[in-house]
Structure formats: C-alpha cells, structure tokens
NUGU-875194 format. One line per field, with one value per residue: y negated, x, z negated of N, C-alpha, C, CB in turn. Coordinates in steps of 0.001 Angstrom, whole numbers, always signed. Each point is the difference from the previous one (the first is absolute). Glycine has a CB too. Layout:
N
ny <- [Y;...]
nx <- [X;...]
nz <- [Z;...]
cay <- [Y;...]
cax <- [X;...]
caz <- [Z;...]
cy <- [Y;...]
cx <- [X;...]
cz <- [Z;...]
cby <- [Y;...]
cbx <- [X;...]
cbz <- [Z;...]
***
This chain:
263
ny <- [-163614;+247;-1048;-265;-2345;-408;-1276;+3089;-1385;+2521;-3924;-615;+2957;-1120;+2588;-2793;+679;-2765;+1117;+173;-2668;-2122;+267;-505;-3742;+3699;+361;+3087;+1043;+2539;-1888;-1979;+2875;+1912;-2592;-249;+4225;-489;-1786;+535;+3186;-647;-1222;+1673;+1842;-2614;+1602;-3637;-1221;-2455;-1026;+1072;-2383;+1120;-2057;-837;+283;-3270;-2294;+2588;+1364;+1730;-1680;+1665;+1426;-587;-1762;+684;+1672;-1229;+344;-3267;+1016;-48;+3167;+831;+2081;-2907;+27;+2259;-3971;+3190;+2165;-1779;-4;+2869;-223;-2568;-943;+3379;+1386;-2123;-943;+2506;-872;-3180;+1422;+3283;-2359;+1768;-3258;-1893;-222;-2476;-797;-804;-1830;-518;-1670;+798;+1766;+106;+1407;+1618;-3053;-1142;+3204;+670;-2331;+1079;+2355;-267;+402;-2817;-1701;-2138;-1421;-681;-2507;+1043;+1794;-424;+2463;+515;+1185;+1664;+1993;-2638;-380;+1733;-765;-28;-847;-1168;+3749;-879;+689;-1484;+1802;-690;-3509;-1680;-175;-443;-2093;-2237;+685;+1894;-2670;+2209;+2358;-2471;-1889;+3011;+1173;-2628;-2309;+1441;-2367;+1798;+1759;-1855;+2130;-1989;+1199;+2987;-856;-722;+1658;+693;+157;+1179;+311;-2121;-2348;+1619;-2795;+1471;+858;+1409;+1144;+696;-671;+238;+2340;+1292;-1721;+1078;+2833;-695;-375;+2721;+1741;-1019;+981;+2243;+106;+1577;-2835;-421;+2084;-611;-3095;+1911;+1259;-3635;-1503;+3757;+1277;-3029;+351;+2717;-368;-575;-2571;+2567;+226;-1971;+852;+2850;-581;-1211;+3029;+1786;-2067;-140;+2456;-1431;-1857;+2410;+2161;-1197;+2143;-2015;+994;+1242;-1814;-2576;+1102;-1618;-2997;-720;+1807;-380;-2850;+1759;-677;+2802;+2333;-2098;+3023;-2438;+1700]
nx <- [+131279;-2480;+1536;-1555;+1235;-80;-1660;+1566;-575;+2181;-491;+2459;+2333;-1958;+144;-2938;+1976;-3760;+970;-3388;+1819;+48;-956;+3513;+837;-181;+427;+1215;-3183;+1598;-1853;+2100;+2863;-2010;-404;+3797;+717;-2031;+2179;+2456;-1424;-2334;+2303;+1699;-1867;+266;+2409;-2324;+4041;+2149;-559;-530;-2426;+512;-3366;-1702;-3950;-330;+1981;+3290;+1970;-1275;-670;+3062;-2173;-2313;+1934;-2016;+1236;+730;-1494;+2583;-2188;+2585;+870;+697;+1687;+1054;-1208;+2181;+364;+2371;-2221;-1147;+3359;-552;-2637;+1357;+1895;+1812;-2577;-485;+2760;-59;-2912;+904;+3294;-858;-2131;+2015;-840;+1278;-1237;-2103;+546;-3196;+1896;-2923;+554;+1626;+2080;+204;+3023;+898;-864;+2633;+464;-2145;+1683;+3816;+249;-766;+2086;-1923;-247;-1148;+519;-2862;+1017;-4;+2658;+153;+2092;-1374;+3391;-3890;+3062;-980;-2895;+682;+3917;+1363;+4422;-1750;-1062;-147;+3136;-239;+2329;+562;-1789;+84;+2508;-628;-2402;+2557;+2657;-589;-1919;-2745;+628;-233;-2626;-2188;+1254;-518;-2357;-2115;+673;-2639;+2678;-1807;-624;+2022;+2712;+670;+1112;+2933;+2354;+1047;-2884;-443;+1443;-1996;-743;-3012;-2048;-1367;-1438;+2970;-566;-454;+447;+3080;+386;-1274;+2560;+1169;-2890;-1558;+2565;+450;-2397;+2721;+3953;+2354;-2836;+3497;+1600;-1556;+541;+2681;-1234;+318;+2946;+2125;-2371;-1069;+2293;+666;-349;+2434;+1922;+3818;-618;+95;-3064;-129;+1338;-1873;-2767;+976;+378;-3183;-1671;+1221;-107;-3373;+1133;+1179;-2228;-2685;-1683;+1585;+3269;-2496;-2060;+2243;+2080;-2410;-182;+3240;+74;-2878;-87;-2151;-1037;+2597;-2917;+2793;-1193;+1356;+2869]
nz <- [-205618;-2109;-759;-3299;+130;+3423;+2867;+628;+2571;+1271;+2306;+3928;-642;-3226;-2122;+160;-3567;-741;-3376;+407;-2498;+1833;-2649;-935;+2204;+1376;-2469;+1700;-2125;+171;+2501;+988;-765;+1538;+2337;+343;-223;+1784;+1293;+1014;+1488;+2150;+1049;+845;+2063;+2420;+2820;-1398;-1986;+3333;-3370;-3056;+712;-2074;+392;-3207;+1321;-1020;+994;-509;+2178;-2865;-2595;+197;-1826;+223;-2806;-104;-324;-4279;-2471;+700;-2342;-1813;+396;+3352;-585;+358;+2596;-612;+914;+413;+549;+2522;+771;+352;+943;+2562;+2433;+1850;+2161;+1496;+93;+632;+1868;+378;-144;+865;+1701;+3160;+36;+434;-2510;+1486;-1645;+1416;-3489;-832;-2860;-1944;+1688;-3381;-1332;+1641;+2226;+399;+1065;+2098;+2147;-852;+2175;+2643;+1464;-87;-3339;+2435;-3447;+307;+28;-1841;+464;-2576;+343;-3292;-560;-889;-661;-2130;-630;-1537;-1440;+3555;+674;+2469;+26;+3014;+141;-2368;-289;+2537;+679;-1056;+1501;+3370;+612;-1211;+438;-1849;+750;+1146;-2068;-2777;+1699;+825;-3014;-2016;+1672;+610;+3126;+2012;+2146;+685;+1237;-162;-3173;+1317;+2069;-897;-522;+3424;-2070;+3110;+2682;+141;-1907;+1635;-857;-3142;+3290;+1041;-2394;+1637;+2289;-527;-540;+3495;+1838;-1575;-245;+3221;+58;-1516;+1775;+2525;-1573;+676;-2743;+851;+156;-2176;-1284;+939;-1067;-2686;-335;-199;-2982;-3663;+886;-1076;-2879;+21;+2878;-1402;+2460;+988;-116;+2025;+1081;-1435;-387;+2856;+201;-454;+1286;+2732;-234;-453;+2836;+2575;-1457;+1266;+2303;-55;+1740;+3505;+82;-243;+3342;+2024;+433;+1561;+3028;+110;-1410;-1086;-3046;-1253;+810;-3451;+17;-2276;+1536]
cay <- [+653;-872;-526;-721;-908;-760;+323;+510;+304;+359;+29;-874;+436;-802;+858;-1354;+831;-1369;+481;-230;-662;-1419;-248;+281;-463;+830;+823;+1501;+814;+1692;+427;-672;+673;+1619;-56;-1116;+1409;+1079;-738;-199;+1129;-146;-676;+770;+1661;+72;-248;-1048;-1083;-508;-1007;+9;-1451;-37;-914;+153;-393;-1298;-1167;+223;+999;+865;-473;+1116;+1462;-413;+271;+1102;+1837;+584;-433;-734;-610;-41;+1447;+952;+823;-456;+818;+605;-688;+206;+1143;-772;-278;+1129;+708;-998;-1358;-351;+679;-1106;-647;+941;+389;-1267;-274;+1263;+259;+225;-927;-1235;-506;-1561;-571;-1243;-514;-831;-995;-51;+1250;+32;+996;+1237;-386;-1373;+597;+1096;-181;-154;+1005;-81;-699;-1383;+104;-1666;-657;-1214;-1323;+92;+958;-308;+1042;-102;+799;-751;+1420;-597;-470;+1412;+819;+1742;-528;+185;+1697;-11;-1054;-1884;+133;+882;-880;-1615;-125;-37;-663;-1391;+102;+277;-1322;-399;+1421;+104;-1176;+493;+955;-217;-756;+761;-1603;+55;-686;-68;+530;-526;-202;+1451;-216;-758;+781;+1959;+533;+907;-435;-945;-876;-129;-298;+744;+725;+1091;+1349;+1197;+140;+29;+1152;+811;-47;+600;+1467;+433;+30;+908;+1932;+315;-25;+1585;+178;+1007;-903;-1010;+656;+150;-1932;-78;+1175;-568;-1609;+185;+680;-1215;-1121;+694;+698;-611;-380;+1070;+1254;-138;+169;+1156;+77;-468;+461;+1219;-351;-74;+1582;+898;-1082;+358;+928;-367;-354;-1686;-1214;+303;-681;-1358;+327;+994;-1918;-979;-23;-389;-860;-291;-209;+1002;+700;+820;+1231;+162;+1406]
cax <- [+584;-609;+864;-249;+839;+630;-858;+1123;-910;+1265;-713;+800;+1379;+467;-597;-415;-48;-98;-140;-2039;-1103;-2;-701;+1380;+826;+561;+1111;-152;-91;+680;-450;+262;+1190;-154;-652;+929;+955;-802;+61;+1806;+577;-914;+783;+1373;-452;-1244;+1189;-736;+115;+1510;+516;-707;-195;-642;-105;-606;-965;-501;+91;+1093;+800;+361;-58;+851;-867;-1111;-150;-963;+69;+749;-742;+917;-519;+723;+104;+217;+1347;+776;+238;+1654;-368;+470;-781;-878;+947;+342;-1580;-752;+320;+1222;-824;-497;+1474;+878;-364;+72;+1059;+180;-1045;+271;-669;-145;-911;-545;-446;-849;-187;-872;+69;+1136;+824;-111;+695;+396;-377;+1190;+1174;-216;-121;+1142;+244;-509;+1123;-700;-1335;-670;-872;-663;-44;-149;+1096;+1086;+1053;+32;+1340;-506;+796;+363;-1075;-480;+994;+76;+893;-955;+809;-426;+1315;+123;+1753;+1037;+156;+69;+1374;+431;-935;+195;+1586;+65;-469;-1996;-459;-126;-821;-1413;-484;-322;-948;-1375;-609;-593;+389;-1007;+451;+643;+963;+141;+537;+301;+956;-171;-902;-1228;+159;-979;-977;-1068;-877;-841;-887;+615;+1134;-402;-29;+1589;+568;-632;+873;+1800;+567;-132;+1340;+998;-626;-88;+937;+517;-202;+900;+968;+95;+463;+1844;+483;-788;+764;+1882;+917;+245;+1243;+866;+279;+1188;+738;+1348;+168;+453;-1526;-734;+245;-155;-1432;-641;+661;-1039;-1093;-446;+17;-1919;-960;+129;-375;-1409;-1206;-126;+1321;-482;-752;-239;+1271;-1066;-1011;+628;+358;-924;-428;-904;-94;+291;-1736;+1170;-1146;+616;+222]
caz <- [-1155;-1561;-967;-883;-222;+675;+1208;+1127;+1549;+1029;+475;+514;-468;-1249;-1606;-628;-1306;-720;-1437;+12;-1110;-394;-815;-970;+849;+116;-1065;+297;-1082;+517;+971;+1534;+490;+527;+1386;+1235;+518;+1337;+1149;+429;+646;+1239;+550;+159;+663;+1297;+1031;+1119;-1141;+676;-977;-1404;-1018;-1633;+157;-1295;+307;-1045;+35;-360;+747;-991;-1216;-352;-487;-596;-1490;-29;+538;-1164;-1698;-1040;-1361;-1585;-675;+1191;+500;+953;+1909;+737;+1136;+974;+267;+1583;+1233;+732;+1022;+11;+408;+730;+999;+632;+1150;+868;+1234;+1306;+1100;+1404;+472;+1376;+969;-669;-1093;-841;-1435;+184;-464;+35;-931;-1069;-360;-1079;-333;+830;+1045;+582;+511;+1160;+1345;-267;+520;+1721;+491;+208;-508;+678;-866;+159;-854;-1908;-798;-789;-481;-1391;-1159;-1373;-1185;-742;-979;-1106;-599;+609;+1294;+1037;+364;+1515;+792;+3;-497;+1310;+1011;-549;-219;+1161;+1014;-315;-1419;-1770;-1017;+72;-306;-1558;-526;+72;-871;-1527;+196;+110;+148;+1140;+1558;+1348;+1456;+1174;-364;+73;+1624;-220;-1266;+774;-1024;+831;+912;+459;-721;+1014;-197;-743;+504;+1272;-729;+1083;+1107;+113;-546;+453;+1293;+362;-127;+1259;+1092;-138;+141;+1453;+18;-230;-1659;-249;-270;-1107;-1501;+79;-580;-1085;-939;+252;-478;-1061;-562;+273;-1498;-940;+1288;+211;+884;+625;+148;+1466;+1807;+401;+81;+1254;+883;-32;+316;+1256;+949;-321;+1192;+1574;-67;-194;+1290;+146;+445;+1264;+669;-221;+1237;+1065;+310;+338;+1645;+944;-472;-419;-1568;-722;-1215;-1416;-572;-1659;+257]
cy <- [-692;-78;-1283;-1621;-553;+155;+712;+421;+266;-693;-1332;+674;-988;+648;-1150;+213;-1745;+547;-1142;-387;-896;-733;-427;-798;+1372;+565;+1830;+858;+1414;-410;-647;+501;+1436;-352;-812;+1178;+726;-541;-406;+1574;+742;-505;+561;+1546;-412;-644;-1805;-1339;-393;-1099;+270;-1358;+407;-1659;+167;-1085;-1199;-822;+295;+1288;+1503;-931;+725;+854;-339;-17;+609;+1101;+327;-607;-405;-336;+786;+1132;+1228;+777;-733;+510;+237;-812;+824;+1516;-244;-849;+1206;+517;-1293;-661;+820;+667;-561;-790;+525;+48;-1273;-150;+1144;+78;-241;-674;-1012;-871;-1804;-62;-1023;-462;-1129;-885;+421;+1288;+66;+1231;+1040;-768;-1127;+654;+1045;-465;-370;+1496;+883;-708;-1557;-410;-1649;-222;-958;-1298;-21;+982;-364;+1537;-207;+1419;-187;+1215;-792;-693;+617;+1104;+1062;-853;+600;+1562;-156;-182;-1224;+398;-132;-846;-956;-442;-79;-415;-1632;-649;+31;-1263;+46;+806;-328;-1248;+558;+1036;-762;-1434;+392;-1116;+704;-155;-208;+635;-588;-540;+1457;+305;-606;+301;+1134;+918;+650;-236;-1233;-531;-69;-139;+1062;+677;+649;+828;+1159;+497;-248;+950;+1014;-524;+357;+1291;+489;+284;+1171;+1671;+511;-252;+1436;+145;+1104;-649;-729;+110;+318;-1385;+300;+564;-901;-1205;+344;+490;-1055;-915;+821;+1032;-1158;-578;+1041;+1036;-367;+173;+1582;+723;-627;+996;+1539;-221;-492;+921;+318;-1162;+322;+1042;+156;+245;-1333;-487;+746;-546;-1666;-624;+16;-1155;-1322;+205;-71;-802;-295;+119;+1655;+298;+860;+865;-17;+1445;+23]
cx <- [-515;+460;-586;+257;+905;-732;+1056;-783;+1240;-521;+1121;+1398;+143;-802;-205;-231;-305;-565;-1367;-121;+207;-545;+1766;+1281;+875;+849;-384;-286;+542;-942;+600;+1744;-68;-300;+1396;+1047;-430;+435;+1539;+315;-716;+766;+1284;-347;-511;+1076;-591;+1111;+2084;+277;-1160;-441;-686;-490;-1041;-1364;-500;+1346;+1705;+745;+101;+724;+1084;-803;-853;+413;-671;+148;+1061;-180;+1365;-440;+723;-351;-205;+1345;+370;+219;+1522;-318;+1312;-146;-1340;+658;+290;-1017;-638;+968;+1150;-314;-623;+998;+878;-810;+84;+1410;+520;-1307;+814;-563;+257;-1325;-323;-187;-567;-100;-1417;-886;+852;+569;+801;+1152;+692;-484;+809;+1043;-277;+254;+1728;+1302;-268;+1005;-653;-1243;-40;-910;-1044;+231;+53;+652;+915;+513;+151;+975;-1004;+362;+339;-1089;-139;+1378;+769;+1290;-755;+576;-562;+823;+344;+1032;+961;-630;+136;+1298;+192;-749;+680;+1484;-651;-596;-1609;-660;-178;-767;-1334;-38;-177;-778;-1453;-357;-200;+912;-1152;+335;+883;+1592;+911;+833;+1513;+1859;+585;-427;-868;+438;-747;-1057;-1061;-1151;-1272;-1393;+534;+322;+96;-107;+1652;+1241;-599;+610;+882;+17;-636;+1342;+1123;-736;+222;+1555;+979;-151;+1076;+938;-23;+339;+1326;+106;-17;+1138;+1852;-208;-968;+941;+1163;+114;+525;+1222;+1302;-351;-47;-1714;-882;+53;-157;-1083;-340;-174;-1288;-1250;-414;-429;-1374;-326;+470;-505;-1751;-386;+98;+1600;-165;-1003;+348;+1640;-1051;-932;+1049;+759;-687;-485;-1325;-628;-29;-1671;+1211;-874;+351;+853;+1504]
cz <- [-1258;-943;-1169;-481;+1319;+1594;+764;+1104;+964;+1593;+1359;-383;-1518;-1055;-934;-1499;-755;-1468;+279;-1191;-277;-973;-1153;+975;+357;-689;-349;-1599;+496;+1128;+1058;-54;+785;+1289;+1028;+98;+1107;+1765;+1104;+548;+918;+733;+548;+772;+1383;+1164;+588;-1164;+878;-1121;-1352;-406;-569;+39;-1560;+742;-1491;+156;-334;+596;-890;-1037;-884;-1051;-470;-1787;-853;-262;-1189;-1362;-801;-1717;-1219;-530;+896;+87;+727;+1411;+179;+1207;+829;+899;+1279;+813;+830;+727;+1061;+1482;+966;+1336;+799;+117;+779;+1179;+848;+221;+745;+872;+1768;+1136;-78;-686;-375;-1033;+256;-1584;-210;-1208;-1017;+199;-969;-603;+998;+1496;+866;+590;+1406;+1639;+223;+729;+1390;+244;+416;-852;+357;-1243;+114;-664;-1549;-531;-846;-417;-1362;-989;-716;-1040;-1385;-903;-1182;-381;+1134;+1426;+1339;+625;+1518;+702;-7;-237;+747;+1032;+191;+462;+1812;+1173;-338;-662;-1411;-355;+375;-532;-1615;-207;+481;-1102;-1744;+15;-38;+688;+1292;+1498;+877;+1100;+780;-942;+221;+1265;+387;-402;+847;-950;+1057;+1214;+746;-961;+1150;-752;-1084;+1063;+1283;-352;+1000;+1288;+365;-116;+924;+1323;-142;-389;+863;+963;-279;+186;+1475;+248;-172;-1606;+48;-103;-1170;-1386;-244;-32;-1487;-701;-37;-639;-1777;-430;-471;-954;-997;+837;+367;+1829;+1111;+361;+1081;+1395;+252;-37;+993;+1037;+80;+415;+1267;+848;-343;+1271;+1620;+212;+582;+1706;+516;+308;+1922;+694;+176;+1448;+1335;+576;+262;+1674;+986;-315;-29;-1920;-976;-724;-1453;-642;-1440;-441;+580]
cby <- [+661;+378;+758;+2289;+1098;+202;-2039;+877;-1868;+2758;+1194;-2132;+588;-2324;+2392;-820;+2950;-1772;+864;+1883;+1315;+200;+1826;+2898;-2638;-681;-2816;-279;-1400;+2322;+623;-2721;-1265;+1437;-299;-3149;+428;+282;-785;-2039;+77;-248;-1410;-1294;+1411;-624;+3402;+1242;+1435;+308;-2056;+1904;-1794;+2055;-585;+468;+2552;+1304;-1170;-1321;-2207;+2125;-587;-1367;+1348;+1092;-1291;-919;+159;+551;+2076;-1083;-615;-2315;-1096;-1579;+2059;-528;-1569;+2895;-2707;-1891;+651;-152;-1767;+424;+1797;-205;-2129;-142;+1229;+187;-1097;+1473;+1943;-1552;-1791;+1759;-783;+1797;+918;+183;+2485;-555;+711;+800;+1088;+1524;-792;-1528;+312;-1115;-499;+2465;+834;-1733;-226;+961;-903;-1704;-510;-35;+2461;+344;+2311;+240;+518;+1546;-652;-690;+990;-2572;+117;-1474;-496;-1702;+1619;+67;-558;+96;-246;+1909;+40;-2997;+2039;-626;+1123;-1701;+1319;+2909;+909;+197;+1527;+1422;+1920;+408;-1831;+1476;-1877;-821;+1712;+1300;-2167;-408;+2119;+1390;-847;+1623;-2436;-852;+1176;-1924;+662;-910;-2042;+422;-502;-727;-400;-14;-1774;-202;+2119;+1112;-1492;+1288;-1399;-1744;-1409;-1021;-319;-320;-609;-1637;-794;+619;-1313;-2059;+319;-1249;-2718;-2009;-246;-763;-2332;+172;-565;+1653;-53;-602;+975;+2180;-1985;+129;+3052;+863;-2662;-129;+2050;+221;-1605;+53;+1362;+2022;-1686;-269;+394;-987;-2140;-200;+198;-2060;-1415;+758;-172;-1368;+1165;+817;-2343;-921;+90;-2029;+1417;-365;-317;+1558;+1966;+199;+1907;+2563;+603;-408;+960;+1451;-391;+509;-2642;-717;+1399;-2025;+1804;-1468;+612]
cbx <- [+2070;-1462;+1758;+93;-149;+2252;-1757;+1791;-2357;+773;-2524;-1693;+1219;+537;+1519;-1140;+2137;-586;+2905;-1134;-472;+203;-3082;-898;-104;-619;+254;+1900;-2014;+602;-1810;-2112;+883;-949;-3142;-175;+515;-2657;-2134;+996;+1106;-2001;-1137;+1110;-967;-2901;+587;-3713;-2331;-335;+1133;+1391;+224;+1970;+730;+2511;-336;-1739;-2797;-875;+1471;+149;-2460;+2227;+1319;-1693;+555;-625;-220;+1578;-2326;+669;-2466;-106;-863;-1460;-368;+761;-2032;+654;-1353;+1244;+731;-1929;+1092;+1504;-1123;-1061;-631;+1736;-152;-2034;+130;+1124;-1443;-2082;+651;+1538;-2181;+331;-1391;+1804;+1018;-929;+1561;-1524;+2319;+267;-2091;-1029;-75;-2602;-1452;-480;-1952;-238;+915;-1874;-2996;-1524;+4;-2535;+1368;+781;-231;-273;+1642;-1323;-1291;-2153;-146;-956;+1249;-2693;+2768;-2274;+1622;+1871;-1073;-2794;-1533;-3697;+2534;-555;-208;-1667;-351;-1780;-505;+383;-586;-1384;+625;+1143;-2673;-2592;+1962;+2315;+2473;-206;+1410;+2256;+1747;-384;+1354;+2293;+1728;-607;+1230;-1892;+2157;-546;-1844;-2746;-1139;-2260;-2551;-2909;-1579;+2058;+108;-2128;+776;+401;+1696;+1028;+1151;+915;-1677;+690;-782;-649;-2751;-946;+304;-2062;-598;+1405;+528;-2178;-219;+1469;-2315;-2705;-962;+1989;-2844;-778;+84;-1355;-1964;+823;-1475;-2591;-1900;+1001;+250;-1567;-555;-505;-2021;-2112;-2606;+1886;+951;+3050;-330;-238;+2022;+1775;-365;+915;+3130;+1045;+185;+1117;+2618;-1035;-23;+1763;+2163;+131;-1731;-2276;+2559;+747;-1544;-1435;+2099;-221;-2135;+183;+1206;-290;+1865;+100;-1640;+3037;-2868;+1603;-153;-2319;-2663]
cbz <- [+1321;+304;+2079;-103;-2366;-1805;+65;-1570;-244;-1469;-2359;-143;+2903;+1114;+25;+2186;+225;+2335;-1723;+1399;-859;+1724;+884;-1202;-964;+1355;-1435;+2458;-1047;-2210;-1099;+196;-1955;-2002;-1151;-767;-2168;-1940;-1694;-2294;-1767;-759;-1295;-2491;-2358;-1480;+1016;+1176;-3291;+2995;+2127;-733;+925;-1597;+3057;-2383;+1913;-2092;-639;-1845;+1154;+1596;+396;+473;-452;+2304;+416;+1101;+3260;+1641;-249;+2423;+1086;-552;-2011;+1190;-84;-1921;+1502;-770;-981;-1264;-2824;-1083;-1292;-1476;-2508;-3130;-2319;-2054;-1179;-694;-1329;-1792;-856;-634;-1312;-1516;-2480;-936;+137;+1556;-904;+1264;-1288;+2389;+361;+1861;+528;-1783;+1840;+417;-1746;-2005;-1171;-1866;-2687;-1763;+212;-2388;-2129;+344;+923;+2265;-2122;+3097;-755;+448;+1860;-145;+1594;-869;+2044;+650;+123;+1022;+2110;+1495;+1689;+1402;-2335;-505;-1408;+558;-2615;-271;+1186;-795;-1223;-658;+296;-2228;-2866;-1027;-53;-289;+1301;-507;+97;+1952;+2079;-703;+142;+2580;+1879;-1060;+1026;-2051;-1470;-1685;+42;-569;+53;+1831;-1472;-1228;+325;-381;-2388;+1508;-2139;-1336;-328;+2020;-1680;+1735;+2322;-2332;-1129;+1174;-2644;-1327;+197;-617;-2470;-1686;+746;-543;-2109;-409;+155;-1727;-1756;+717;-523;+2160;-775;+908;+2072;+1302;-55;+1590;+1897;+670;+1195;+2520;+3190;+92;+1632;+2006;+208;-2045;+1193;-2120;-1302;-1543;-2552;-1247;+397;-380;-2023;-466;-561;-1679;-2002;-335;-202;-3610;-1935;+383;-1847;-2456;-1020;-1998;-3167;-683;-760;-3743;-1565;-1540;-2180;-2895;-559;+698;+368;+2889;+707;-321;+2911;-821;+2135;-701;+482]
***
C-alpha cells in the first residue's frame, strides 16, 4: 500500500501503521493526518488485520505538529486551532481508542506535544530506552489536546498531570513506566522486535473478546458502579455469543490449543 507519509502493511494478522518523516521527527502535517485516516480505517475494514501497531520511523516517535504547515508570522490571520483539533487531532483519538482491536504503541524516541499524547490513547504502549514524553503545549502558549487533558490526570493523578503540563519537562521512559504512564520500557534495539511479538501474540488470540475488554474498562472511567456491572452484563451476552468463546470452550475440553478467528 503507498503511501506518502506513512508506512502501512497487513501482514501475519498485525496492521503494522509507521509515520514516515523522520526528517520532521514525525510531526504531523494535513497530508499525514489524511494518509494515517486512510490507514486506521483500512485497519479496522480488513477482516486479515487482528491487531494494530503504531509506531514511528527514524530516531523520533512524533514531534506532534508540524509548525511549519501554519503561518503564524506577524500580520497573518491567525490559524483556528480549534478548528485542526476538530479535523485533525480529536478523529484520530477517537479512531485508536474504538478501534476493534487491540492497539500498540512502539515508542521509539521523543514523543512531543500531540505525539506524547497520541500513544496515550492505545492500549499497550512499550517504550524504548531513549524515549521520552514532552507536555510541550506550554512551551508556545497552547494547552495540551489529543487527550492529554482527560488522560494525564487519570493515568498519574492531578498533582503529576499539572506538573507535566505547565512545566513541559522531559519524562523518561522508565520514569513514565514507573509512573503507569505506559506499560513497558525495552532495550532500544528490541523495540521493534518486541512490539511485533506481542502483536503477533495477540493476533492469534480471541480479538472479538478483546475488543469487548477494550470497550468495559474504557466505559469504566465514567461509568457508575451499578452501570458497569451492567455493561459487564451486556457485554458478556455478545462475547458467549462469539465463534471464538466456543472454540476456546471446545479447546480447553479437548486440550488442545485454541485456532481463534476474532469472530
């Protein structure tokens, strides 16, 4: 599949989605928001695709926007930023956390503005050594968007969230880790190969279940006590429903190793 700005490939059940300008540390201009929409909703349409890693080429993960791609200079019109949140930034967080799969986040060095937040929004994101995480909204006047706001707080709490956002100071990966900011810190020259294991592993898993996981413990951060359970309660009835809770039923009595379809 060709693509300008970004690399995409379907291959093994894993939808391998890596942003392409490393030159710009991956900072997203229009075009690369249009090609990573195409791509994600490839992902999501195609029956061979069971999991998703995102990931970034060269040395930086994402730089968050390109600046560039907007004419701030002195006597311009002023940009509508919240006009390239709305087309842009909230459409892309919405699609990675519904995304009907499970979703990685290979980190693979600085992650910067929008780019700090975006993997925030997957579900497993593994980091490398040298990664860092950067609130830099604050640098240049602007609050953090992409879901920093709504996630921060409730990854780290209120006191770390207001000290990464109006600060802007470099976390680390393993402080991050550390913090539950991500899930995993890994050797820089494994990244990759690491991240392509576990979204192997999970492609060969009940993905139809998983996405009903995915869907009950996001619901669960504004969902009463009561609600949840009653979202447990619905969501179970699709999943016993499934190919895969029958088969994975069906392998544990004959003991042998469940073939799941995601289905």
């Amino acid at each position: 599949m060709n693509f300008e700005h970004i690399l995409f490939s379907i291959e093994d059940g894993v939808a391998l989605l890596s942003l392409n300008r490393p030159e710009q540390l991956n900072s997203f201009n229009a075009a690369m928001h249009s090609e990573v929409r195409e791509a994600l909703m490839l992902a999501r349409q195609s029956p061979e695709a069971r999991v998703l890693l995102l990931t970034g080429e060269g040395r930086g993960f994402c730089a968050g926007q390109d600046l560039s791609d907007r004419n701030v200079a002195p006597g311009a019109e002023m940009p509508d930023l919240g006009q390239s949140i709305e087309q842009f930034y909230n459409p892309l967080i919405r699609a990675l956390r519904d995304m009907p799969l499970p979703v990685i986040c290979a980190v693979n060095g600085v992650a910067a503005g929008a780019g700090a937040n975006i993997p925030l929004a997957c579900d497993l994101v593994l980091a490398a050594r040298s990664a860092s995480f950067i609130q830099a909204f604050c640098k240049i006047g602007l609050i953090p968007d992409s879901g920093g706001t709504w996630t921060l707080p409730r990854l780290v709490g209120m006191a770390r969230a207001k000290a990464l956002a109006l600060l802007g100071n470099r976390l680390s990966a393993e402080q991050a880790e550390q913090w539950g900011l991500i899930y995993q810190v890994v050797d820089d020259a494994s990244l990759r190969d690491e991240a392509l294991k576990l979204a192997r592993h999970l492609a060969t898993q009940p993905t139809y279940g998983l996405a009903l996981i995915k869907r009950s413990l996001n619901a669960s951060l504004n969902n009463s006590f009561d609600e949840q359970l009653e979202l447990e309660r619905d969501l179970q009835r699709l999943a016993g429903r499934s190919d895969d809770y029958r088969e994975g039923v069906s392998a544990f009595m004959e003991k042998r190793t469940p073939s799941f379809k995601g289905r």
